[in-house]
C-alpha positions in Angstrom: 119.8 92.3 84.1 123.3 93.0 84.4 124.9 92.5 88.1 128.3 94.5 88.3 128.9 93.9 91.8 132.2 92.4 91.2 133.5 95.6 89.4 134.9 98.3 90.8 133.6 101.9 91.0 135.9 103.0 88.4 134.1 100.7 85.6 130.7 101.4 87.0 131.6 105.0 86.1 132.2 104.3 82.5 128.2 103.0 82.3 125.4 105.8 81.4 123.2 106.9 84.5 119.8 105.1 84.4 117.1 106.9 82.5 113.6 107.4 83.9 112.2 104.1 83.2 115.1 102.0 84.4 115.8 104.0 88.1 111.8 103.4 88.6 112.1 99.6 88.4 114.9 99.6 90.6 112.9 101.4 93.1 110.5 99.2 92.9 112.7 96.6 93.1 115.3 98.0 95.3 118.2 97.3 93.0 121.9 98.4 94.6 123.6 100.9 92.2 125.5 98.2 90.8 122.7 96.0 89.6 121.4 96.9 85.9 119.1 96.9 83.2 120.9 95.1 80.4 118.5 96.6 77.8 118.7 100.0 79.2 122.6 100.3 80.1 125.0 101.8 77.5 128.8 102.5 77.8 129.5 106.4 78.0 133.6 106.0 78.0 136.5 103.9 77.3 137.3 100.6 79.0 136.2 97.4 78.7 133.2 95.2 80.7 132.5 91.6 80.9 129.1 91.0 81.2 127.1 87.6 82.4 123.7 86.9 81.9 121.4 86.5 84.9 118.4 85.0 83.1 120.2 81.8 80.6 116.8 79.1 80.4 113.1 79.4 80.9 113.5 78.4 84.7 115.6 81.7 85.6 113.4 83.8 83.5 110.3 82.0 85.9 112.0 83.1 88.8 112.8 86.5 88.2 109.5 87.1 87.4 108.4 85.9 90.5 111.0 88.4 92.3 109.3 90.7 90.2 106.3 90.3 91.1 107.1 89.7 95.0 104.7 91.2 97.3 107.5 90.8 100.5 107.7 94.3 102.7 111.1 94.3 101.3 112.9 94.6 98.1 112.5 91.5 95.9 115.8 91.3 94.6 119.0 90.4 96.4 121.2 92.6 98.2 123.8 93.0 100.6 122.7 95.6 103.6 124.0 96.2 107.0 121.2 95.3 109.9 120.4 94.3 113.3 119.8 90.8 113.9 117.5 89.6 116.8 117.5 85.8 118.0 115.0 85.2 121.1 114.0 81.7 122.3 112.0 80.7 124.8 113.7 78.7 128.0 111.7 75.9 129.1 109.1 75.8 126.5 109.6 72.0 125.4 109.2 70.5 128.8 106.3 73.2 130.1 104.1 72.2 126.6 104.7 68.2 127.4 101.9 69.0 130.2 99.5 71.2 128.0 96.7 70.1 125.3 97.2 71.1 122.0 95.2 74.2 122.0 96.5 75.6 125.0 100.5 75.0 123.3 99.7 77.1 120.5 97.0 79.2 122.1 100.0 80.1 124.7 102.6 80.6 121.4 100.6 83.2 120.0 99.6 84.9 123.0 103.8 85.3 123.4 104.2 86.4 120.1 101.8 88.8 119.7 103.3 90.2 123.0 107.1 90.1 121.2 105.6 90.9 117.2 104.3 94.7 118.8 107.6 95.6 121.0 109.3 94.5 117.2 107.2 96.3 115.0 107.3 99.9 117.9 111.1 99.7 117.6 110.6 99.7 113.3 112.0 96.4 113.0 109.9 92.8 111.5 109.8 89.5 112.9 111.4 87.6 109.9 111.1 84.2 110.7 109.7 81.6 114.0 111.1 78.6 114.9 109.3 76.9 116.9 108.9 78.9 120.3 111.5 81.0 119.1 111.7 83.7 116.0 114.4 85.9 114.7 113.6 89.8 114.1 115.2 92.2 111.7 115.8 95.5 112.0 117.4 98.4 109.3 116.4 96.3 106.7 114.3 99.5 105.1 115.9 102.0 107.6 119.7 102.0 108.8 119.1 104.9 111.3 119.8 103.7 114.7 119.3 99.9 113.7 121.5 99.0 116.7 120.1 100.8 119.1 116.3 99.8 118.2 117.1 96.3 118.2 118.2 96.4 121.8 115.7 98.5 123.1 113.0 96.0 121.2 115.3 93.5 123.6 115.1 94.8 127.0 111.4 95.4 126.6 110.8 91.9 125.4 112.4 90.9 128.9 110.6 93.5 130.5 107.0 92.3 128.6 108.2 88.7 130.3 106.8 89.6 133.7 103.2 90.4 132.1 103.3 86.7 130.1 104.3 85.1 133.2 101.7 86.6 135.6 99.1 85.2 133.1 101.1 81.8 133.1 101.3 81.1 136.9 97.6 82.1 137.1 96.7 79.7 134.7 99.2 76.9 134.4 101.6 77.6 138.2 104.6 77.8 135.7 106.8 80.5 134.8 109.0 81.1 131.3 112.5 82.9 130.5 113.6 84.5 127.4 117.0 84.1 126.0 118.1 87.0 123.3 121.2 87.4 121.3 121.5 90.9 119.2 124.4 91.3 116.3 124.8 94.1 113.8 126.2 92.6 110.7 126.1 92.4 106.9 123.9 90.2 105.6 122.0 89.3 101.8 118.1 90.4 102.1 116.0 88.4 99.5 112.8 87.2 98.7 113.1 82.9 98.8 110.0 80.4 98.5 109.2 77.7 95.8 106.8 79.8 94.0 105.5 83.6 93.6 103.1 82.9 96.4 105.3 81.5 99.2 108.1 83.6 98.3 109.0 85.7 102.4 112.1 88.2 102.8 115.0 86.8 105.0 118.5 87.0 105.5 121.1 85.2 105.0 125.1 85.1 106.4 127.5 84.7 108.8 126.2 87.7 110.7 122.4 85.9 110.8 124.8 83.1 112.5 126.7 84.6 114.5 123.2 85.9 116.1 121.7 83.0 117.1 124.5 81.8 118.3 125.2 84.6 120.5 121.2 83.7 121.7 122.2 80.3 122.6 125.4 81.8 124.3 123.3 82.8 126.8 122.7 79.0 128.0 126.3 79.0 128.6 127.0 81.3 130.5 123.7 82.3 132.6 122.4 85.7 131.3 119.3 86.3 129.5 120.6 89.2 127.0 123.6 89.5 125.3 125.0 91.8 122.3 127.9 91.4 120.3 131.1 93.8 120.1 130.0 95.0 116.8 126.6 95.8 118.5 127.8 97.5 121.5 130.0 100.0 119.9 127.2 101.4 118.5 125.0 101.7 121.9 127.5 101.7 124.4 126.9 105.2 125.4 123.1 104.5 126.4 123.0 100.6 127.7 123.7 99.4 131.1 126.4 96.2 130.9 126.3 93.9 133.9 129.1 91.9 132.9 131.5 91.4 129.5 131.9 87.2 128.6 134.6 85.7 126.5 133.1 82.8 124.8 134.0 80.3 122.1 131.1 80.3 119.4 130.2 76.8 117.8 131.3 76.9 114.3 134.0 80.1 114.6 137.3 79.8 116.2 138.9 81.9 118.9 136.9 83.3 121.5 134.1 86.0 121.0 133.3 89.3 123.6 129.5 89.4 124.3 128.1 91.9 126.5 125.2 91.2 129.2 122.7 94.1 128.9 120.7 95.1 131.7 118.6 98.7 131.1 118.7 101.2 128.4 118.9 104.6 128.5 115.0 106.0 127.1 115.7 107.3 123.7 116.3 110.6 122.6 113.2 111.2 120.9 111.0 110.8 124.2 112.7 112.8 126.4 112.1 115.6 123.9 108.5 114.7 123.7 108.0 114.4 127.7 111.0 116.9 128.5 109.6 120.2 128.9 112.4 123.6 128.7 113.9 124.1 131.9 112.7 127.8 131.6 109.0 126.5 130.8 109.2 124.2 133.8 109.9 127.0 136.7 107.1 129.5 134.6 104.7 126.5 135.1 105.5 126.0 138.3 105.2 129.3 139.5 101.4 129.1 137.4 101.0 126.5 139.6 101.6 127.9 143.3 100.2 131.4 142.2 97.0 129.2 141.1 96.8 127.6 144.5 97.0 130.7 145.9 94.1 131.8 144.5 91.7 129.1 145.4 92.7 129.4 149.1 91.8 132.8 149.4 88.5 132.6 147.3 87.9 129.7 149.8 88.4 131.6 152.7 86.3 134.6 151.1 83.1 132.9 150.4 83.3 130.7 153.9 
């Protein structure tokens, strides 16, 4: 395999397209254009490449067959993508399990998460990792439409979905739980990691995955329970509700950072067109309506 990432598009040019057999392993793989067959690549013009070697002993050639042969929802092989990262912790979780057996701890876990893994998976995106009583979500890793926007809407229902968890926890324990979320829209590397074919799991890695949880953990700081980064706002700015705007200095990055506190999002486009009906449509059925209740009166009045 030949990785010209660190070439620019001018070189890349200068290489033959991929032939049949060599574009169907990267879509199996989801290699970035840049990423090549060695065996399959040949130079079509002048100029001159530099080429390394990604496989040198048996132990690389043992791990790229076990990206290979990855079974992980996404593409095996390494690559730099633009997504939305979600951070959600539980607040309170440590002390409120101190009181609980064992079962009911992780009987309690999984009830949450099953809760927060469908409002994940019915905005497209996958819960990636859990830590604990807390998980990170990704979402635009196989679809960049909207990323953004569907990781804040899996967000404010996941707060929303907190007054359900917490009826069921005051009926059964007289204790009540908060959620924390933190929501950044970064670039990140997605790739399959894990000491052997079989444990090998899709994550991301970066500054942006970083930046996320510690916009999560901003929310300790300064008394919200959803915030969104810049980056992330200016892409659904025109459909969230902001209660307030915070300046705040991020462990590990200097300066000071603008997170946004969102409150309510606008419903998406794509169910107001399936609810919506035509405003033309609305006043026939209406009219259908009255003339139909019309009807029935007089018939009543007819036969009694």
């Amino acid at each position: 395999m030949l990785d010209l990432s660190g070439l620019g598009l001018g070189r890349v040019r200068i290489l033959c397209p991929r032939n049949d057999a060599e574009q169907a392993l990267a879509n199996r793989l989801s290699f970035s254009p840049k990423m090549r067959l060695a065996c399959q690549t040949q130079v079509s013009g002048p100029g001159k490449i530099t080429l390394r070697r990604l496989a040198l002993d048996v132990e690389d050639l043992e791990l790229i067959h076990q990206q290979m042969t990855s079974k992980g929802r996404l593409g095996a092989i390494g690559e730099e993508k633009q997504i939305a990262i979600l951070f959600a912790d539980l607040r309170g979780f440590t002390s409120f399990s101190e009181a609980l057996p064992a079962y009911d701890v992780i009987y309690v876990l999984n009830r949450y998460f099953n809760h927060m893994g469908k409002i994940v998976e019915r905005h497209g995106g996958v819960i990636n990792n859990y830590m604990g009583d807390g998980c990170m979500a990704l979402f635009g890793w196989d679809d960049r439409d909207r990323a953004a926007e569907r990781a804040v809407r899996a967000a404010v229902d996941m707060q929303n979905a907190m007054v359900s968890i917490n009826n069921y926890l005051d009926r059964l324990y007289h204790r009540q739980l908060q959620i924390g979320i933190g929501v950044h829209f970064g670039q990140v590397v997605l790739g399959a990691v894990g000491a052997s074919a079989h444990s090998n799991q899709m994550t991301a890695i970066g500054d942006a995955v970083n930046f996320a949880s510690r916009i999560e953990a901003a929310n300790k700081m300064v008394g919200t329970r959803l915030l969104i980064s810049a980056d992330t706002y200016a892409l659904v700015k025109d459909l969230v509700t902001i209660n307030r705007r915070c300046q705040v200095k991020i462990p590990g990055k200097s300066g000071e950072y603008l997170l946004y506190e969102v409150t309510n999002i606008a419903p998406s486009d794509q169910i107001e067109r399936e609810t919506a009906a035509p405003p033309a449509f609305r006043t026939l059925f209406v009219r259908f309506v009255k003339l139909l209740k019309t009807c029935q009166r007089r018939l009543f009045r007819l036969f009694h």
